[in-house]
C-alpha positions in Angstrom: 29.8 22.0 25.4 28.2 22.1 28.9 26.6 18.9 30.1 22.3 18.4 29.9 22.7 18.0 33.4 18.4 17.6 33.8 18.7 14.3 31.4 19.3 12.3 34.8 16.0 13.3 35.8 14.2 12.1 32.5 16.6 9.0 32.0 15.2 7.7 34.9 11.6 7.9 33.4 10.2 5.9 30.8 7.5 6.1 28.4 5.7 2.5 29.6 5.5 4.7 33.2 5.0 8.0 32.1 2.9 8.1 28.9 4.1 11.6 26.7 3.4 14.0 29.5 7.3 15.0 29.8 7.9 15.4 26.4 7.3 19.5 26.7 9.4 19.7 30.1 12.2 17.8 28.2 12.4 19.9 25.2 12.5 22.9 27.2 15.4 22.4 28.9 17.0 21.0 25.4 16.6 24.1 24.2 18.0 26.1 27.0 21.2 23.4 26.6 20.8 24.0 23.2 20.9 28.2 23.6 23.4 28.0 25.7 25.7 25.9 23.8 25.2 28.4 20.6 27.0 31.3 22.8 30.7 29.9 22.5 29.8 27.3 19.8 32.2 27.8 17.0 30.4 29.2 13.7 31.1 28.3 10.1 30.7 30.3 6.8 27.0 31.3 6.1 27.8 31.9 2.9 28.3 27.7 2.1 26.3 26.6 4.9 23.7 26.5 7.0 21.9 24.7 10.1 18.5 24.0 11.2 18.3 27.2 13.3 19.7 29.6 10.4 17.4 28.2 8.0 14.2 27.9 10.0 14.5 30.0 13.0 14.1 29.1 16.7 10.2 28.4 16.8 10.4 26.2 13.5 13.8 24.7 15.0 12.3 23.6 18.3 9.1 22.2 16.4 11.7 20.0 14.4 13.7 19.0 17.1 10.5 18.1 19.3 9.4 15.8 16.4 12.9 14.2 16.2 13.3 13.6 20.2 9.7 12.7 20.7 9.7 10.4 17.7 12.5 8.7 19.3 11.1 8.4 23.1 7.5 6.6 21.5 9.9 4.4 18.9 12.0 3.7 22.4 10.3 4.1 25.0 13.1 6.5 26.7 14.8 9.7 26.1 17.6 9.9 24.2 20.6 10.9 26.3 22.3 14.1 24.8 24.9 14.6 27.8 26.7 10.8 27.2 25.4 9.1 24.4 25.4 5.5 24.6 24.3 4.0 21.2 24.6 5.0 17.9 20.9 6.2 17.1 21.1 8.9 20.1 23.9 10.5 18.3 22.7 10.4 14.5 19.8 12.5 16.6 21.4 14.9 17.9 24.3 15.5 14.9 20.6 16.1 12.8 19.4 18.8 15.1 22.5 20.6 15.7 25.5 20.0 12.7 25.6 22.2 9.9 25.3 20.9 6.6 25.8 22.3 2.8 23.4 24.7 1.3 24.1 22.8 -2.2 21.8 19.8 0.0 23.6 16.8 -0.5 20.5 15.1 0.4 19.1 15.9 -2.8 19.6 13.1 -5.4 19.9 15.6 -8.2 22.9 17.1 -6.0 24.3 14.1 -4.8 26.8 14.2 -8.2 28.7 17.1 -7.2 30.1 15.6 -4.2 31.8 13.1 -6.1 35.6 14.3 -5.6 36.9 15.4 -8.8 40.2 13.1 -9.8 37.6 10.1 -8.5 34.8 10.7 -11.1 37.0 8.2 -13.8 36.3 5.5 -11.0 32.1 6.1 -9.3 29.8 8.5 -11.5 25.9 9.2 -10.5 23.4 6.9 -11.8 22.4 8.7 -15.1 19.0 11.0 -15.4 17.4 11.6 -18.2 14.3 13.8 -17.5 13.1 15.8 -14.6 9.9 17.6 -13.5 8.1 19.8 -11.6 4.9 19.0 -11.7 2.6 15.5 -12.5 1.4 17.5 -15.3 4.9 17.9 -16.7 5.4 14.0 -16.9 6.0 12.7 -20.6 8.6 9.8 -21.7 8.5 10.8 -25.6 11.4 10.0 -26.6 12.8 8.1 -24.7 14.1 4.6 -25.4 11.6 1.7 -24.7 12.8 -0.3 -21.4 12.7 0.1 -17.8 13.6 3.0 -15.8 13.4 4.3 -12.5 11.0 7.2 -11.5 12.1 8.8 -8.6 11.6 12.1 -5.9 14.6 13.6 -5.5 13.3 15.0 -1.8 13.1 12.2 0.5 13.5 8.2 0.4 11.1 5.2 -0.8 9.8 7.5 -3.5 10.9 5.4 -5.9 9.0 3.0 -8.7 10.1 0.7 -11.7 8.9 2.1 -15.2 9.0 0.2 -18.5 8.4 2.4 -22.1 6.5 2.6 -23.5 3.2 2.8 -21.6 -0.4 3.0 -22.2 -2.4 6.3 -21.0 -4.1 4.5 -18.3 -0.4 3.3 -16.8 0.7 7.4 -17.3 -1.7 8.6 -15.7 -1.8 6.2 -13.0 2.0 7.2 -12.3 1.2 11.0 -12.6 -1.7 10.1 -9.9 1.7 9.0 -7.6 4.0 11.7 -8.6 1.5 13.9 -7.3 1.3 12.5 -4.1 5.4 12.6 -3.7 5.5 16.5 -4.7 2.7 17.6 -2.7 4.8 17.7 0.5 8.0 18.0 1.8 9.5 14.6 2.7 10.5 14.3 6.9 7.7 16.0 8.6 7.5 13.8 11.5 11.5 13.8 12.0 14.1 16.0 12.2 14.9 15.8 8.8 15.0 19.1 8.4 17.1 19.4 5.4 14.7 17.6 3.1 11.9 20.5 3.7 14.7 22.9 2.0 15.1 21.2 -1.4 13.3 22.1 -4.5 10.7 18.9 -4.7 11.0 17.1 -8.4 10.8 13.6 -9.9 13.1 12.4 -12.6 13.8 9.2 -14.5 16.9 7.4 -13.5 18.5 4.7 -15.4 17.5 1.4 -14.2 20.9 0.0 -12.7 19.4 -3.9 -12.8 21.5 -6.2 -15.7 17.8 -8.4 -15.2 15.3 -6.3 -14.5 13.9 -7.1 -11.1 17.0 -8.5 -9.9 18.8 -5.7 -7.2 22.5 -4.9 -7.3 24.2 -5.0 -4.2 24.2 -1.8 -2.4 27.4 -0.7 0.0 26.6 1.7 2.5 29.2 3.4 4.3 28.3 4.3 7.7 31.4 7.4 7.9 31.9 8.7 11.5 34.1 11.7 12.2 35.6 11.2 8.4 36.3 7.7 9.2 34.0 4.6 7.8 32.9 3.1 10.5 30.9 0.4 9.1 30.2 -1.2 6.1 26.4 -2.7 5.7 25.9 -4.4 2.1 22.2 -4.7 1.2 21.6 -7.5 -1.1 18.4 -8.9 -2.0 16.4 -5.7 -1.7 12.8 -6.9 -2.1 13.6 -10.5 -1.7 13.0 -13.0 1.1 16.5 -13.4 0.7 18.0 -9.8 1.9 20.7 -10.1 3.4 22.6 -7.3 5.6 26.2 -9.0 6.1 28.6 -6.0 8.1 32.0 -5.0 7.5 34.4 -2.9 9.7 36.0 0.3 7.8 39.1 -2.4 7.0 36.4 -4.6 5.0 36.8 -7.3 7.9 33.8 -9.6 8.2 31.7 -8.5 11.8 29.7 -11.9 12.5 26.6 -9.2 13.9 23.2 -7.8 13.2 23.1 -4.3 12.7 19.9 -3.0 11.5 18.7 -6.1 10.1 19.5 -9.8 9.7 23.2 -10.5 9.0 22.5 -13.9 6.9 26.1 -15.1 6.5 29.3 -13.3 5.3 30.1 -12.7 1.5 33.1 -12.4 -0.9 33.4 -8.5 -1.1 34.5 -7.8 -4.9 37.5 -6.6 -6.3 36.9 -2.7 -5.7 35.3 -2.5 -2.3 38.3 -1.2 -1.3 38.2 1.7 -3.5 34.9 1.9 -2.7 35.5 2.6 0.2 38.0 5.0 0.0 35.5 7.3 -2.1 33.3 6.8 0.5 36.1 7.9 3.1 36.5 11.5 0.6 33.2 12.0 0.0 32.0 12.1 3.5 35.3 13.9 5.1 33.2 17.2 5.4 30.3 15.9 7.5 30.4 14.7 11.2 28.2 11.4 9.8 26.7 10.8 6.4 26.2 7.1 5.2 27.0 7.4 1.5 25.4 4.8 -0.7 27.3 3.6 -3.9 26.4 0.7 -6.0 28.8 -2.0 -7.4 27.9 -3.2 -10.7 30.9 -5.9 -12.2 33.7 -3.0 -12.7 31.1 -0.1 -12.1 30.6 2.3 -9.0 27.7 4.3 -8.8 27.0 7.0 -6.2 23.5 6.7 -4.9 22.7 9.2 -2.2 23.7 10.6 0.8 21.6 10.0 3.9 21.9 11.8 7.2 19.5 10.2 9.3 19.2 6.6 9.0 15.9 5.3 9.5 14.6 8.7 10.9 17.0 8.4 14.2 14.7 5.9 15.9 15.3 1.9 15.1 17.8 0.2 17.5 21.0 -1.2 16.7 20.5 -4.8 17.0 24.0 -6.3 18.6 25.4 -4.5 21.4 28.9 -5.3 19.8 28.0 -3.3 16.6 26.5 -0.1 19.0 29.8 0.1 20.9 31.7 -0.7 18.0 29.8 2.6 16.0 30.1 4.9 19.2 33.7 4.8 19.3 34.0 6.6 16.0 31.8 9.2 18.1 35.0 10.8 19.4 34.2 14.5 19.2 30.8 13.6 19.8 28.0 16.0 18.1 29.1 19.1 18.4 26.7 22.6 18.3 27.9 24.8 15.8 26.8 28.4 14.5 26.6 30.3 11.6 28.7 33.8 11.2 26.7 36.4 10.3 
């Protein structure tokens, strides 16, 4: 790819000095990069994939990729540098404006099951759904087994809520208020999330994964760079004043870092992080970066979701040590690729 040779111009400018007035010339000459790029960019199967620019076009595409760069230079107060990236959220950026990705959207937590390799699905299954809808209106639990469940939009993230059964009318209808609200758009609009606009918006009940109910299970989430995992973050706590974020390198070694949030103190790992892992490692072989989420539970692996964007592209990595560690992994870097006709 040719350099962005004008980003030495805006790099040089910050938001605290400037206010938004460069956003427009920025993304202008992003999109001539970007254009230019696409000429002897190699192209993958249409059929099976499909990027930003094949699926929305070039006035759509540039609307996305203004919200993604521009929600980045207000979160940062500087442009992200497309020509030589320097920390891990500039190139999450740009992979989500420019890679391909699967027209089966892995990003869909309805999907996210078929991306489970096949001679690994004895070892890590999806968490278990019993219903899905449409609609609010569709909503009912008859049926189902009193307890608690989860309630969840496949089309986006923290569209999620605890459910027990049974419940009264007031509590349904309260919920179908809510379900509502998650179906009546597309999840993203303010990032270059692109993908999330694509998939068919429902809710579904999920098992609820807890042994107590209220009490999280740890989460491993495999940050996987170039089909390589980079990094290991395990969430545990979620909710708590005790979350914790302790980081791992893609060996399961202890990093003594923060990385997106507060590294409390390392953890014994369990008996299958290493297999884990190495799910995580298949799963993810297709796709420049994914973090692929899987819960442990005693002997049990459960696949979460696929996420493609952490955080929308826009929180900083909070150790230096961690950034470089990440952006070594970044070796192609983002790449521009097309779609054959």
């Amino acid at each position: 790819m040719r350099d962005f040779e004008e980003q030495a111009f805006y790099n040089k400018r910050t938001r605290e000095e400037y206010g938004d007035a460069l956003i427009g010339e920025y993304m202008k000459d992003f999109w001539d990069w970007y254009s230019d790029n696409l000429e002897t960019a190699p192209a993958v199967d249409g059929d099976g994939m499909m990027t930003c620019l094949s699926s929305f076009g070039s006035r759509k595409t540039k609307n996305i990729a203004r919200r993604g760069i521009a929600g980045y230079y207000r979160a940062r107060g500087k442009f992200p540098d497309f020509q030589k990236p320097k920390n891990f959220t500039e190139m999450t950026l740009l992979n989500s404006i420019v890679a391909p990705l699967p027209t089966v959207i892995p990003a869909d937590k309805l999907n996210v099951g078929n991306y489970i390799p096949q001679h690994r699905r004895d070892f890590v299954r999806p968490a278990k759904v019993f219903r899905s809808f449409s609609s609010a209106e569709e909503l009912n639990f008859d049926g189902l087994a009193p307890g608690s469940y989860f309630l969840k939009a496949n089309h986006g993230s923290a569209q999620a809520e605890r459910i027990t059964l049974p419940m009264t009318p007031a509590e349904l209808e309260s919920l179908r208020e809510k379900t509502e609200f998650w179906l009546s758009k597309p999840y993203g609009l303010k990032s270059s999330q692109w993908w999330y606009r694509l998939i068919e918006r429902k809710v579904f009940v999920e098992e609820d994964l807890c042994r107590v109910a209220g009490e999280p299970i740890p989460d491993f989430r495999f940050h996987c760079i170039n089909g390589q995992v980079a990094l290991l973050q395990l969430d545990l706590g979620l909710g708590s004043d005790e979350r914790n974020n302790p980081i791992f390198d893609g060996d399961l070694n202890y990093m003594p870092h923060d990385f997106l949030r507060d590294n409390l103190g390392e953890v014994e790992l369990p008996k299958n992080a290493e297999l884990a892992r190495d799910v995580a490692k298949e799963i993810a072989a297709p796709f420049p970066y994914v973090r692929v989420d899987i819960y442990v539970r005693d002997s049990e692996m459960i696949l979460g979701e696929l996420t493609f964007l952490p955080n929308s592209g826009r929180r900083k990595i909070l150790s230096d040590e961690i950034n470089d560690h990440l952006c070594s992994f970044w070796n192609p870097m983002p790449q521009v690729v097309g779609i054959a006709a």
